[in-house]
Legacy VTK file of the C-alpha trace (Angstrom):
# vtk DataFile Version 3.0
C-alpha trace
ASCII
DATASET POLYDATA
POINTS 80 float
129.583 119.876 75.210
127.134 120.288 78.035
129.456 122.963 79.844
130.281 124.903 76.911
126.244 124.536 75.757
125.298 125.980 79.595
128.443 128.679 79.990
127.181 129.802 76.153
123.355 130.293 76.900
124.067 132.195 79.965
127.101 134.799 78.835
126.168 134.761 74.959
129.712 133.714 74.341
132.273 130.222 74.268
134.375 129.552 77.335
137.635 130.473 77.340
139.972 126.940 76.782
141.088 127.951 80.710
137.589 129.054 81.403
135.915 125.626 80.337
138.877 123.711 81.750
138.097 124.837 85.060
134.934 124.231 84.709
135.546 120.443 83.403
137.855 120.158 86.410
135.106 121.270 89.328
132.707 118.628 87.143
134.796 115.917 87.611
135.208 116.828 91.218
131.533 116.782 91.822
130.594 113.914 89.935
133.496 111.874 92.008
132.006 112.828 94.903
128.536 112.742 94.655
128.971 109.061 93.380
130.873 108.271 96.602
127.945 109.917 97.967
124.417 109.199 96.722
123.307 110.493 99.923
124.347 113.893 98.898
123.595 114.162 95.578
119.803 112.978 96.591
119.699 115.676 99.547
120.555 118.565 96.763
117.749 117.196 94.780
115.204 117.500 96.617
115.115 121.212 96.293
113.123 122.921 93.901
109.806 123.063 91.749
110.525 119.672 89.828
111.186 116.645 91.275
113.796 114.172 89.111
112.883 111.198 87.179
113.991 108.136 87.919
115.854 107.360 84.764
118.390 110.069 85.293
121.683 108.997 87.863
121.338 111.141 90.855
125.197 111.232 91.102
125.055 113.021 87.350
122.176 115.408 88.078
123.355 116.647 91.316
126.745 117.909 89.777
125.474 119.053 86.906
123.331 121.112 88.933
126.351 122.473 91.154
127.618 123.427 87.903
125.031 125.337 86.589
124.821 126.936 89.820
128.606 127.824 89.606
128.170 129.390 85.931
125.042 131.287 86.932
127.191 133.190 89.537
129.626 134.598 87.594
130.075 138.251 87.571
130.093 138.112 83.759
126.415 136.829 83.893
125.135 138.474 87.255
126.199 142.181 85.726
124.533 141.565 82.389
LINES 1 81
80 0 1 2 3 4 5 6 7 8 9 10 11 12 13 14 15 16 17 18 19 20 21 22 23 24 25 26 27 28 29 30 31 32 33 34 35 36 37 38 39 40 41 42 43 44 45 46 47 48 49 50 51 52 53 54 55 56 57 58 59 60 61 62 63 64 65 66 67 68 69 70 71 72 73 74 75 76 77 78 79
């Protein structure tokens, strides 16, 4: 729900089912790995305006964030 929420708001459409499998799919990479390693996922967060509360799993955040990064760059929403 949360990719097909963020890949809406940004192209003003629903993902493809291939479209929002892929994305699922580079998710679930990122949240395996940033839970293997906090360390990362802590390093990426320390970027930006808005530091993160404590309530929120690092691990979670940091792909999350990866993701949104990797929707924000498509050519569908850069050319828009």
């Amino acid at each position: 729900e949360r990719l097909t929420w963020a890949f809406r708001t940004a192209t003003n459409r629903l993902p493809e089912p291939d479209e929002l499998r892929v994305l699922a799919s580079g998710l679930s990479k990122r949240l395996s790995s940033f839970h293997q390693q906090p360390d990362s996922a802590q390093k990426l967060l320390q970027f930006g305006d808005h530091k993160t509360q404590g309530t929120l799993d690092p691990g979670e955040l940091a792909a999350y964030t990866v993701s949104a990064n990797v929707i924000l760059n498509l050519d569908e929403v850069i050319m828009h």
